[in-house]
DSSP file (Angstrom, degrees, kcal/mol; ACC not computed):
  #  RESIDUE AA STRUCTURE BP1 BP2  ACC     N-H-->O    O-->H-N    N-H-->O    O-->H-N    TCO  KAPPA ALPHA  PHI   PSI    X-CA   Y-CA   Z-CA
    1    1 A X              0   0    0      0, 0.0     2,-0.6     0, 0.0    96,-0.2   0.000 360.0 360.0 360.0 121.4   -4.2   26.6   -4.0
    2    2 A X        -     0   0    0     94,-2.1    92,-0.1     2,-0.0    95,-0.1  -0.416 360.0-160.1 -48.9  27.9   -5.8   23.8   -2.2
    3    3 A X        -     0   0    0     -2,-0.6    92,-0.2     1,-0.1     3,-0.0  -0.002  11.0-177.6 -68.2 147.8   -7.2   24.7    1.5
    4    4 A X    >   +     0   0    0     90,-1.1     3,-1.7     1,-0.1    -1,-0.1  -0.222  42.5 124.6-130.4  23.6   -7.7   21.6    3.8
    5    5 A X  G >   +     0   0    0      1,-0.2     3,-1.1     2,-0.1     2,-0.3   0.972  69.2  65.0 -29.2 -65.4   -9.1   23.7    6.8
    6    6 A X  G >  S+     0   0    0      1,-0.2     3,-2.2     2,-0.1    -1,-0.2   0.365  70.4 108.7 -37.6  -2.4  -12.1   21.4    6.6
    7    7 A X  G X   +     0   0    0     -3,-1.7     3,-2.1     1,-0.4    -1,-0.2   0.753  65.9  60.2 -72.4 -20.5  -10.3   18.3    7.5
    8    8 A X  G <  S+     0   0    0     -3,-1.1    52,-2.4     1,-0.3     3,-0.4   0.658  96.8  61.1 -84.5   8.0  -11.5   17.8   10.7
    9    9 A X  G <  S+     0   0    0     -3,-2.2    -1,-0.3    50,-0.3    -2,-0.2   0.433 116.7  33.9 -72.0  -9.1  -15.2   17.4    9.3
   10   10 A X  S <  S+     0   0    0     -3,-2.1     2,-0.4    48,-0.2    -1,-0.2  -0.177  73.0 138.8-178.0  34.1  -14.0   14.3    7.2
   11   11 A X        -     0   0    0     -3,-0.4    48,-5.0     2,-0.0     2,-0.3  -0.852  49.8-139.8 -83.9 126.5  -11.3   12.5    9.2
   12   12 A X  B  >  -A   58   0A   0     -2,-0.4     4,-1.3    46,-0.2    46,-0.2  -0.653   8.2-156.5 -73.1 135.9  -12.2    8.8    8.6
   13   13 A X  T  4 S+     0   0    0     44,-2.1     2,-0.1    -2,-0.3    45,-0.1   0.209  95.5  61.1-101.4  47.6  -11.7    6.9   12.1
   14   14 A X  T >> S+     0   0    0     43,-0.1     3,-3.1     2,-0.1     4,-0.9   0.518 113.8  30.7-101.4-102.1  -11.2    3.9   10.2
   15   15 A X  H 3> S+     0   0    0      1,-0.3     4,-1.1     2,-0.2     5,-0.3   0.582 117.2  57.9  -3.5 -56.3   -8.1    5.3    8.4
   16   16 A X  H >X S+     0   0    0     -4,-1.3     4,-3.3     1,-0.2     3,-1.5   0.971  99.2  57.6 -57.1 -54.8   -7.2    7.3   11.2
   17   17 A X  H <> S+     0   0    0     -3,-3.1     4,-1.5     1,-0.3    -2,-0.2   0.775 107.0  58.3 -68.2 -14.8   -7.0    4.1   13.5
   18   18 A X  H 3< S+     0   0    0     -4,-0.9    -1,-0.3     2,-0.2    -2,-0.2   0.693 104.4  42.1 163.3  93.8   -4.5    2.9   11.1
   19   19 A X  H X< S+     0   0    0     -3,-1.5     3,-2.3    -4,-1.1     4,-0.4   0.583 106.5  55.2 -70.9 -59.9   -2.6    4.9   11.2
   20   20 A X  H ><>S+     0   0    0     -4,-3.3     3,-1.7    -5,-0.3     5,-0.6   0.924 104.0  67.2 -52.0 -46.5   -2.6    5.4   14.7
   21   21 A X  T 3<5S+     0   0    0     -4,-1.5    -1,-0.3    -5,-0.4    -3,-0.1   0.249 101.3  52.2 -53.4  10.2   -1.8    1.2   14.6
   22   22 A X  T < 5S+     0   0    0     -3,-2.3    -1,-0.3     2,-0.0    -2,-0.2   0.114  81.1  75.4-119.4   7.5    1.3    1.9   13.2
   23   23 A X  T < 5S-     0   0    0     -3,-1.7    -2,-0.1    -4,-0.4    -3,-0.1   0.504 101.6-124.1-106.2   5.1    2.7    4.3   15.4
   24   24 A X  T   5 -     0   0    0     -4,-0.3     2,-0.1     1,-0.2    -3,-0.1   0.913  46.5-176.6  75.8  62.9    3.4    0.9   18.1
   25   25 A X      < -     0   0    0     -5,-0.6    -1,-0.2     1,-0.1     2,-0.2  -0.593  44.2 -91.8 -56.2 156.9    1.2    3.1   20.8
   26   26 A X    >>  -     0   0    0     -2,-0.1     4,-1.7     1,-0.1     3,-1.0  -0.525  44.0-111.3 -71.3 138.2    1.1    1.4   23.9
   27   27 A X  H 3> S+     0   0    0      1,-0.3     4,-3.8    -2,-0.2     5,-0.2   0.776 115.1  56.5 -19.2 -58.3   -2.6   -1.2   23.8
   28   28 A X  H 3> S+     0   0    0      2,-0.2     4,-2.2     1,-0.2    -1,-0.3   0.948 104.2  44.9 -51.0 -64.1   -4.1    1.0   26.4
   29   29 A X  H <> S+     0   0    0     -3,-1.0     4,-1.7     2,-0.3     5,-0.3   0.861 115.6  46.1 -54.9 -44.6   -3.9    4.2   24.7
   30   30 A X  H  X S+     0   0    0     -4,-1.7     4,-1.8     1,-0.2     5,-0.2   0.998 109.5  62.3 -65.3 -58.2   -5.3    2.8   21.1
   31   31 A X  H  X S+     0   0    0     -4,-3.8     4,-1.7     2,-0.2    -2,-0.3   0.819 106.2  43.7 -35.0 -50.4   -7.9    1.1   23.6
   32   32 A X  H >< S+     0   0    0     -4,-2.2     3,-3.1     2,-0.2    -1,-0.2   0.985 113.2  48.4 -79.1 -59.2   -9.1    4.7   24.6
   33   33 A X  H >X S+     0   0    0     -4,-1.7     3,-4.9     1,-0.3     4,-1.8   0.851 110.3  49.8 -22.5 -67.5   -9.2    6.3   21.1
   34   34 A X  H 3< S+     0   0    0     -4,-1.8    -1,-0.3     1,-0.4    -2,-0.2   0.671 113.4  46.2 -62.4 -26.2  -11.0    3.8   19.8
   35   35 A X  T << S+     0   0    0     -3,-3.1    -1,-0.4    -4,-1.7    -2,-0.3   0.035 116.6  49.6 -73.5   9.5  -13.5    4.1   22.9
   36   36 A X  T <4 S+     0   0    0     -3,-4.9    -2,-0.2    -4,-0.2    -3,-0.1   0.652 113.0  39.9-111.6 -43.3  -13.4    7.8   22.2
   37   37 A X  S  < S+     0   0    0     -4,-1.8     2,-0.3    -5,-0.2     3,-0.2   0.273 104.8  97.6-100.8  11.1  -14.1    7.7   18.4
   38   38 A X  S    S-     0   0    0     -5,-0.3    19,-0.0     1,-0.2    -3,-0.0  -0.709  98.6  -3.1-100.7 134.3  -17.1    4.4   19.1
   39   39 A X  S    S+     0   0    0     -2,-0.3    -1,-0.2     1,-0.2     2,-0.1   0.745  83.6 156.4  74.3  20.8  -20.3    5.0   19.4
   40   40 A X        -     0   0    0     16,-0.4    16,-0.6    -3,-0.2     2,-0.3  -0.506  25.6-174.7 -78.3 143.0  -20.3    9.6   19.0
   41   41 A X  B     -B   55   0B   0     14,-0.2     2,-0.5    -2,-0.1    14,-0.2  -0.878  10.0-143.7-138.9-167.7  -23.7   10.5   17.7
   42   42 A X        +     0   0    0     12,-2.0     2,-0.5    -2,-0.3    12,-0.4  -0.945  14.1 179.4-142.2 133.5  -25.4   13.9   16.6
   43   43 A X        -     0   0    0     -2,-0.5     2,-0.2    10,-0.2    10,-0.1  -0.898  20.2-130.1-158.5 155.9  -28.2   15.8   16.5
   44   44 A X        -     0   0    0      8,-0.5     7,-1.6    -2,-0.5     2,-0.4  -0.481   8.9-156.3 -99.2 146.0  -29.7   19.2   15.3
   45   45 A X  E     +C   50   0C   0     -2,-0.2     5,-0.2     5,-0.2     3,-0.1  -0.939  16.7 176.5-124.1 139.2  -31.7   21.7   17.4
   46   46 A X  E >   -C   49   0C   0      3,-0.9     3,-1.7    -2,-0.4     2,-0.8  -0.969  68.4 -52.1  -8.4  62.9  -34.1   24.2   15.0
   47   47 A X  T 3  S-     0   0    0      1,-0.3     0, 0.0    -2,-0.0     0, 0.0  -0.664 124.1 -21.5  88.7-150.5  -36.0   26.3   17.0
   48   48 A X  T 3  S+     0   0    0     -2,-0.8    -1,-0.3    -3,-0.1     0, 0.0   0.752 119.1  91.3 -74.1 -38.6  -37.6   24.0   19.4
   49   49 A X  E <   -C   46   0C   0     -3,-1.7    -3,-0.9    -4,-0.0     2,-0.3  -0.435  56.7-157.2 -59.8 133.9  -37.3   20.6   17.2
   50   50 A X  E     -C   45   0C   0     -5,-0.2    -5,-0.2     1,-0.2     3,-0.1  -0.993  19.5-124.1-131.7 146.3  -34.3   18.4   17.6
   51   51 A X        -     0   0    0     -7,-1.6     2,-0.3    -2,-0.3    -1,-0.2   0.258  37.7 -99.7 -44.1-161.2  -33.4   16.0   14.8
   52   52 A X        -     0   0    0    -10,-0.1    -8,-0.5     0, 0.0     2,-0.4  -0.517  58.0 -93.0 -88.1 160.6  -33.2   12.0   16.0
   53   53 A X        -     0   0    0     -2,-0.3     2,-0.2   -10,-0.1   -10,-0.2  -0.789  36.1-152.4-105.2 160.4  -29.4   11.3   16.5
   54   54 A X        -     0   0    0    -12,-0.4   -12,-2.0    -2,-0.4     2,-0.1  -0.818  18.4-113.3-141.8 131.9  -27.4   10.0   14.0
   55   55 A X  B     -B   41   0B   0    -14,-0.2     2,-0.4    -2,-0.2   -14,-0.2  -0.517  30.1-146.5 -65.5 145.0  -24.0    7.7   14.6
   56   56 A X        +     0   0    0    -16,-0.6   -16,-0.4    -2,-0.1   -17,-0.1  -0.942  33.3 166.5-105.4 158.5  -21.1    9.4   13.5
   57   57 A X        +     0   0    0     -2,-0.4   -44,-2.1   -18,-0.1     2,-0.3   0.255  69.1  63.8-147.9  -6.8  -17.9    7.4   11.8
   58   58 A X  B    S+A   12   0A   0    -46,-0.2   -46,-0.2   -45,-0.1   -48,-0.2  -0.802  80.1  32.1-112.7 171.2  -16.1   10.8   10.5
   59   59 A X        -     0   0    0    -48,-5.0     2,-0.5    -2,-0.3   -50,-0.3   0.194  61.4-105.9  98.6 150.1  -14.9   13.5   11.9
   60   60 A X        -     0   0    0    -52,-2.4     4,-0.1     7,-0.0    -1,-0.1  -0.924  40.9-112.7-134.7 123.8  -13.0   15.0   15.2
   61   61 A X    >   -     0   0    0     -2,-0.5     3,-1.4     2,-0.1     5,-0.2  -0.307  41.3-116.7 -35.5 114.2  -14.9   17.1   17.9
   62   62 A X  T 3  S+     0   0    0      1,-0.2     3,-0.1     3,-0.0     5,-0.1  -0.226  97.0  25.8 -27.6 156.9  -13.5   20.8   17.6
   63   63 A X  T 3  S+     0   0    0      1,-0.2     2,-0.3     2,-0.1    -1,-0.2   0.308  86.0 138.3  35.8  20.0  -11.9   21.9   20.5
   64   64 A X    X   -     0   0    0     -3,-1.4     3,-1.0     1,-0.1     4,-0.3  -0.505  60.7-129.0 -89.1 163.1  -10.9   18.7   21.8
   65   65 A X  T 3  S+     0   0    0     -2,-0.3    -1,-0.1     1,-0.2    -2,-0.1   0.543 106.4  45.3 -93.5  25.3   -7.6   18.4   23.3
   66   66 A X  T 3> S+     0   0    0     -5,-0.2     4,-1.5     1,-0.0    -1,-0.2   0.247  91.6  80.1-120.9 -16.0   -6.9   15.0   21.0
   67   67 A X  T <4 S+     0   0    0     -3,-1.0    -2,-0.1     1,-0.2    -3,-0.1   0.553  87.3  49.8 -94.4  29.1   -8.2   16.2   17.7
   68   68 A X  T >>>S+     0   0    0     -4,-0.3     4,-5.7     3,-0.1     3,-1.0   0.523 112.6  53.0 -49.5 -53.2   -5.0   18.5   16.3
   69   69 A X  T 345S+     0   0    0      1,-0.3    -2,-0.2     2,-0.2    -4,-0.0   0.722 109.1  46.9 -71.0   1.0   -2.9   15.5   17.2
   70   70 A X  T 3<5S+     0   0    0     -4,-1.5    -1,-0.3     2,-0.1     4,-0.2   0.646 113.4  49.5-111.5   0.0   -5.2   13.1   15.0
   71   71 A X  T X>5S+     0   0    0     -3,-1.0     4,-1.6    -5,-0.2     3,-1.4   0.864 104.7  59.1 -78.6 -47.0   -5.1   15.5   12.3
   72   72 A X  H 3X5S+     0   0    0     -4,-5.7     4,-1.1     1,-0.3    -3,-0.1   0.918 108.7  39.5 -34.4 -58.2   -1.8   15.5   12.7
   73   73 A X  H 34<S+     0   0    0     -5,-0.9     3,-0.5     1,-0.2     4,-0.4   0.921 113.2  55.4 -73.9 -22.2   -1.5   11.6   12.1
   74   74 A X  H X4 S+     0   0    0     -3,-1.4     3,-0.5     1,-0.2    -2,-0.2   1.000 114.8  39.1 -85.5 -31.6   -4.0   11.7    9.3
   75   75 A X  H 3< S+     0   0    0     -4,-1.6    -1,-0.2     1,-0.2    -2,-0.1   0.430  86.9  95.5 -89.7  21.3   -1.9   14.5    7.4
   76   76 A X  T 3< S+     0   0    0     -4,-1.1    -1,-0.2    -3,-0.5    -2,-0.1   0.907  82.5  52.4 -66.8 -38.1    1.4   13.1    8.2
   77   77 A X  S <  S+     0   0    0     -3,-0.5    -1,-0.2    -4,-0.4    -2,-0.1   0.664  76.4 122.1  23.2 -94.6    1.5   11.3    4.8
   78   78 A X        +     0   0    0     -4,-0.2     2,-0.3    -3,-0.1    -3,-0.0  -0.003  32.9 173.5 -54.3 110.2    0.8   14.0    2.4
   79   79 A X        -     0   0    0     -2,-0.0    -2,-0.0     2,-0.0    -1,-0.0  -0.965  36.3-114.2-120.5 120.6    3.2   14.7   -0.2
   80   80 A X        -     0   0    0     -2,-0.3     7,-0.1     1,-0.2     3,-0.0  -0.387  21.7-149.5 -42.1 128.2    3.2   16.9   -3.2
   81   81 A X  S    S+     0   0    0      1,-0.1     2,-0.3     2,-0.0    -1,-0.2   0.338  81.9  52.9 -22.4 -30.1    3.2   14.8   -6.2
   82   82 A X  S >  S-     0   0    0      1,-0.1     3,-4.5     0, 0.0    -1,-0.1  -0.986  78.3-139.4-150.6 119.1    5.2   17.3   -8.4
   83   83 A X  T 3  S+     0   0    0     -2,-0.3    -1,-0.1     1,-0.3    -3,-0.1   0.518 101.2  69.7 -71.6  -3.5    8.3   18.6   -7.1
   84   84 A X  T 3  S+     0   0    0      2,-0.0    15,-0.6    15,-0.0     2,-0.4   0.470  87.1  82.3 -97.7   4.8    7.3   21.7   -8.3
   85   85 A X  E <   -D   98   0D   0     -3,-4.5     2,-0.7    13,-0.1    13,-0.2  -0.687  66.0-138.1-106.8 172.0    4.4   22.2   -5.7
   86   86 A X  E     -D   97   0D   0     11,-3.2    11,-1.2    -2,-0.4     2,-1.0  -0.763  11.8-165.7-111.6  94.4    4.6   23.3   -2.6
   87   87 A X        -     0   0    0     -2,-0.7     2,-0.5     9,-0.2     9,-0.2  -0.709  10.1-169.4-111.9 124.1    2.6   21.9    0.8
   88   88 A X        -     0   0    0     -2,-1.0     7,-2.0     7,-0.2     2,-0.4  -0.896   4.0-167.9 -94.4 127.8    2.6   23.9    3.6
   89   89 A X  E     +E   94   0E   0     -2,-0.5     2,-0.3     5,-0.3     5,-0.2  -0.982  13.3 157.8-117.7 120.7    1.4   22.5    7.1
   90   90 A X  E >   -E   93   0E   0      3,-1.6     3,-2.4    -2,-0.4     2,-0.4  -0.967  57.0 -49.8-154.8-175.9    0.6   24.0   10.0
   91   91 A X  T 3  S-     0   0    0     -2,-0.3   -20,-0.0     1,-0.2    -2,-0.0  -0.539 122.0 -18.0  44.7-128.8   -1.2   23.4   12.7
   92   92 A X  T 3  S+     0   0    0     -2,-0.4   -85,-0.3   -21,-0.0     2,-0.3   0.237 128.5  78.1 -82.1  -2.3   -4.9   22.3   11.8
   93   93 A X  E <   +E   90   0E   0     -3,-2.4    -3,-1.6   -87,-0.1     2,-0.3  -0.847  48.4 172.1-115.3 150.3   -4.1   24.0    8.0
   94   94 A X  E     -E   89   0E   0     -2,-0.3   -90,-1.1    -5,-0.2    -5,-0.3  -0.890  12.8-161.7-149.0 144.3   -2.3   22.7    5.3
   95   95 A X        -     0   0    0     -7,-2.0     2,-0.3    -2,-0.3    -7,-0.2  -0.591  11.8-145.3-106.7 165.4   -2.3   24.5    1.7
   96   96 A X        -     0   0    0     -2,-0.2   -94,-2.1    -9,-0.2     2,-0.5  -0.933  18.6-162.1 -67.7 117.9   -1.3   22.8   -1.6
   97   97 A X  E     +D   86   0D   0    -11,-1.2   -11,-3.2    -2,-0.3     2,-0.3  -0.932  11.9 177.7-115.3 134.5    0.4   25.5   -3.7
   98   98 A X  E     -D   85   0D   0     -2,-0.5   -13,-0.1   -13,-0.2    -2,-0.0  -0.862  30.6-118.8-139.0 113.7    0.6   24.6   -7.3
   99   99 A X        -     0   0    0    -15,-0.6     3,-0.1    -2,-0.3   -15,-0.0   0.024   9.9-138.6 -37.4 154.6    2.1   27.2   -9.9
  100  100 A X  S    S+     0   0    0      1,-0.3     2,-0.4     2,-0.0    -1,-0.0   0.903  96.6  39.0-116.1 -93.4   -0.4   28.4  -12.7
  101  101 A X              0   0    0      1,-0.1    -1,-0.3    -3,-0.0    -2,-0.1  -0.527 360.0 360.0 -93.4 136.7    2.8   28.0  -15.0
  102  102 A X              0   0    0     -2,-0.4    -1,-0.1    -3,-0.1    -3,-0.0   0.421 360.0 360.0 -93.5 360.0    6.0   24.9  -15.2
């Protein structure tokens, strides 16, 4: 078994935007994503120290009320390869089940 819990760490927004270009949203709405997913940075607190911030170009904030629905486009895709596995999705998880013996 696969788990893909992790996915929103390592959502591409390149990939993600298109995808999201194919889905014929109206200009405006690709206009905000794409201002949403421009220009994020990061930084670590230790103690008293914080890192420098860092651009980010992966990823979807937790808890934001767009990132299910852009995991959602990025795993819309995803197909078992071998009819004899199994992918389950829901929500923000999706498994791969693949039988020990075919």
């Amino acid at each position: 078994m696969i788990d893909f819990s992790r996915a929103f760490d390592v959502i591409n927004h390149v990939i993600l935007l298109d995808k999201l270009s194919k889905l014929n949203l109206p200009d405006y709405i690709v206009n905000w994503i794409v201002s949403f997913l421009t220009d994020c940075t990061q930084a670590v607190k230790v103690g008293d120290k914080i890192s420098c911030q860092q651009f980010i170009n992966r990823g979807i904030v937790q808890g934001s009320g767009v990132g299910p629905t852009f995991y959602l486009v990025m795993e819309s895709d995803l197909k078992p390869l071998s009819s004899a596995n199994l992918l389950c999705k829901f929500a923000d998880d999706t498994n791969l089940l693949v039988p020990a013996n075919l």
